[in-house]
C-alpha positions in Angstrom: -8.5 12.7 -20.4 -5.9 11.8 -17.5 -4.5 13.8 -15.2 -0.3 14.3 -15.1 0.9 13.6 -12.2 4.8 15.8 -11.3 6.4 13.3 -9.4 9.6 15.3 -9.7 11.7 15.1 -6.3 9.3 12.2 -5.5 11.5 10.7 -2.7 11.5 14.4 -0.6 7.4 14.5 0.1 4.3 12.7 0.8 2.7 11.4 -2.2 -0.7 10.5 -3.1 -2.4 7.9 -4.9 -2.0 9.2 -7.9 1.3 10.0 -7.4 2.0 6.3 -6.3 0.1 5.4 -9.6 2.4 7.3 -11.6 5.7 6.3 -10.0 5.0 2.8 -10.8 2.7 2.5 -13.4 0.1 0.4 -12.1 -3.7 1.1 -10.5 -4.9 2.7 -7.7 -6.1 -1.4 -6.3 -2.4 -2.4 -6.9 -1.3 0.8 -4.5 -3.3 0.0 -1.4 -3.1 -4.0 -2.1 0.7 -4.0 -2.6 0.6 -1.6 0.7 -1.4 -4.5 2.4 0.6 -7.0 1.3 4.0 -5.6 2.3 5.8 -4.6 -0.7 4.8 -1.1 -0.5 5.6 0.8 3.3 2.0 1.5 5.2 0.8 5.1 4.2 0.3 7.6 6.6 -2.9 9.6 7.2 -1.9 13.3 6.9 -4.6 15.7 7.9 -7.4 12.9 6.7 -5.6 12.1 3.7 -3.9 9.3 2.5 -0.1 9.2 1.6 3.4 7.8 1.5 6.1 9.1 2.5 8.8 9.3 -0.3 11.8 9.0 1.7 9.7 5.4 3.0 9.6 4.1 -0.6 13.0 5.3 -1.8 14.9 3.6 0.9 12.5 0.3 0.1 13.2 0.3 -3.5 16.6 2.5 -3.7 17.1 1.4 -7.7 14.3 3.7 -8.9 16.2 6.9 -7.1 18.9 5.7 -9.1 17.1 5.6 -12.0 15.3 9.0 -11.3 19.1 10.5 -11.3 20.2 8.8 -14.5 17.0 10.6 -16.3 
């Protein structure tokens, strides 16, 4: 069984892997190696965890904020 992710109001917090993974449909791998490569803004370690700011990723792909509002 998988776990849901709420990636409501994704583009106001820090999200984790899994939310990354749910956002755009791909595997945790593709997260950190799109991160490496670039196309994703460098997470930030918050209290020893991993994550990415929201407002980061929304101003580096502004189309899916659009299509978050259009849902």
């Amino acid at each position: 069984m998988s776990k849901t992710t709420n990636i409501e109001n994704w583009d106001k917090k820090a999200l984790t892997v899994s939310d990354m993974t749910a956002l755009f449909s791909v595997s945790r791998a593709t997260i950190y190696r799109w991160s490496a490569a670039g196309f994703l803004p460098k997470p930030r370690k918050i209290g020893g965890s991993t994550r990415w700011l929201g407002s980061e990723v929304a101003a580096k792909y502004p189309e899916m904020l659009a299509g978050q509002a259009a849902a």
